[in-house]
C-alpha positions as CSV (number, residue, x, y, z in Angstrom):
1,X,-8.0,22.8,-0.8
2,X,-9.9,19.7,-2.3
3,X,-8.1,18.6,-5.5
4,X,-10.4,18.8,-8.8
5,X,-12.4,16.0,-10.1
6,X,-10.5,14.0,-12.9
7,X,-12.5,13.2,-16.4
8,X,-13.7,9.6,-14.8
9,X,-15.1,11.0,-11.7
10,X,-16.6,14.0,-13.4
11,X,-18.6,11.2,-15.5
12,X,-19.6,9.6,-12.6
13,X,-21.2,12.7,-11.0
14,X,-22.5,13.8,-14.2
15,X,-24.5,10.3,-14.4
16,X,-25.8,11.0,-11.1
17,X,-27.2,14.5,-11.8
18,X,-28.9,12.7,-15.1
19,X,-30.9,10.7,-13.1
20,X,-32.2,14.1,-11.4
21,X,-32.3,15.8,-14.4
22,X,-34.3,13.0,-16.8
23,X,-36.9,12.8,-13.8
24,X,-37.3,16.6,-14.2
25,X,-37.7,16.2,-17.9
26,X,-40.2,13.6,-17.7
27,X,-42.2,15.2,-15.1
28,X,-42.3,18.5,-17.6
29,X,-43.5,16.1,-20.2
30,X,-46.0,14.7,-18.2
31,X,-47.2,17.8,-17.5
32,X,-47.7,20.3,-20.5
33,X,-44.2,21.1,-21.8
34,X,-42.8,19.2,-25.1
35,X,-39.9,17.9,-25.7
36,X,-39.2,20.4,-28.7
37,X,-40.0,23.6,-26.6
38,X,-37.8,22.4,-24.1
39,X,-35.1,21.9,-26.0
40,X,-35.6,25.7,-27.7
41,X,-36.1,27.0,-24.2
42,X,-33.4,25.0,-22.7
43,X,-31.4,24.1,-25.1
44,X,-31.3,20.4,-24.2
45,X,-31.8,18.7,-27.7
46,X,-35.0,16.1,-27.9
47,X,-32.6,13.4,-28.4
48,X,-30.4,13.8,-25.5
49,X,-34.0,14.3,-23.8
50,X,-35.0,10.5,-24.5
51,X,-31.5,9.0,-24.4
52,X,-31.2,10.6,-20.5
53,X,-35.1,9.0,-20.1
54,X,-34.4,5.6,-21.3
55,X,-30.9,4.7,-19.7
56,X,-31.0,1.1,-20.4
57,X,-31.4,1.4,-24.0
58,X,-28.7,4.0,-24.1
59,X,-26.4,3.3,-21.9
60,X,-23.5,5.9,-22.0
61,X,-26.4,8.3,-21.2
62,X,-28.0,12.0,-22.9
63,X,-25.9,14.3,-20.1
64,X,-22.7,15.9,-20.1
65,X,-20.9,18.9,-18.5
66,X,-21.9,21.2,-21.3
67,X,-25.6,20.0,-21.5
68,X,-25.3,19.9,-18.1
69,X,-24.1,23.7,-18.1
70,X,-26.8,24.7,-20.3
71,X,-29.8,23.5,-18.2
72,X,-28.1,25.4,-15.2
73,X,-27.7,28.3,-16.8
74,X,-31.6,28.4,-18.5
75,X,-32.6,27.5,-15.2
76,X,-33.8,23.9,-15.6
77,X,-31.9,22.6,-12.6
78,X,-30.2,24.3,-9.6
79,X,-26.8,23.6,-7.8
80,X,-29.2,23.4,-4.5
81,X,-31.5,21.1,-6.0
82,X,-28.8,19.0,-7.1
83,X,-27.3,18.8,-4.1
84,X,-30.2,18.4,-2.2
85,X,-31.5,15.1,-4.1
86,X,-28.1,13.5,-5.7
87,X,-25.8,12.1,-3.0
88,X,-22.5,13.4,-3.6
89,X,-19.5,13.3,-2.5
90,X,-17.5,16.1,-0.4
91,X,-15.6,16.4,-3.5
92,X,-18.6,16.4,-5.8
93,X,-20.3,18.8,-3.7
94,X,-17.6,21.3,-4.0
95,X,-17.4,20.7,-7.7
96,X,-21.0,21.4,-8.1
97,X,-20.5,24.5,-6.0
98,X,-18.4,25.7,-8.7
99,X,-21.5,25.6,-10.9
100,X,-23.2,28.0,-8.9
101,X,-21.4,31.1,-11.0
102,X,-23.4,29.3,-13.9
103,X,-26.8,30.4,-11.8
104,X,-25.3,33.7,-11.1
105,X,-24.4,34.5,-14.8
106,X,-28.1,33.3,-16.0
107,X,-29.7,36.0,-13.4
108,X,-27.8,38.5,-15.0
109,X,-28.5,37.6,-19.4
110,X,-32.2,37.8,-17.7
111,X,-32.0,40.9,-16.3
112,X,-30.7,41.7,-20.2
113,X,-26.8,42.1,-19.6
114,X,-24.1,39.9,-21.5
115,X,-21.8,38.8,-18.4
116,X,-19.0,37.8,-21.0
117,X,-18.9,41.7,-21.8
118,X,-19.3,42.4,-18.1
119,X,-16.1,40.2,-17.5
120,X,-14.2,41.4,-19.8
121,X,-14.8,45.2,-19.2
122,X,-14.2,44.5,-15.2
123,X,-10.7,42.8,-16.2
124,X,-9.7,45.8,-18.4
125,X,-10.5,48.1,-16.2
126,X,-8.6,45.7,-13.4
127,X,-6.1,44.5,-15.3
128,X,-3.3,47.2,-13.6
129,X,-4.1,46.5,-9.8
């Protein structure tokens, strides 16, 4: 079993997927979307937006794991696009696996269910087995 990231290599990888993820947001701008209706959709704020697109002038960077979380879940960025275009790591390939449950639990808020309340009524009903 691979042993979990620690904090400094979880920044490491997260810096990787914001290179990804701030050519993403720069291609949306280019294209139609702005910044403020992907931060409403997305929930990425306009100011992480630029400080991810200009990482020179901001060095410590726009992304982290709960940003990060959010533009999985809103569907702004896969676990399969991530790990088709970031080169990772074994480890960081199975800690972005772990994100997947992230893509899972957007497809089902979509489809209008709350998986929090889905969870919880699955462990009460599981909790004596």
């Amino acid at each position: 079993m691979e042993t979990p990231l620690r904090k400094k290599q979880r920044k490491i990888l997260i810096k990787k997927v914001e290179v990804l993820l701030a050519q993403k947001l720069e291609d949306m701008v280019q294209s139609t979307w702005t910044k403020l209706e992907i931060a409403a959709k997305y929930g990425i704020p306009s100011s992480r937006q630029s400080e991810m697109s200009d990482p020179e002038k901001y060095p410590t960077g726009g992304l982290n794991e709960r940003l990060l979380s959010k533009a999985i879940m809103g569907g702004l960025i896969t676990v399969t696009e991530i790990k088709a275009n970031v080169e990772l790591s074994e480890a960081e390939r199975v800690h972005i696996d772990t994100l997947a449950v992230l893509e899972h639990a957007a497809a089902i808020r979509r489809q209008g269910f709350d998986p929090a309340s889905i969870l919880e009524q699955w462990l009460k009903k599981n909790a004596d087995k």
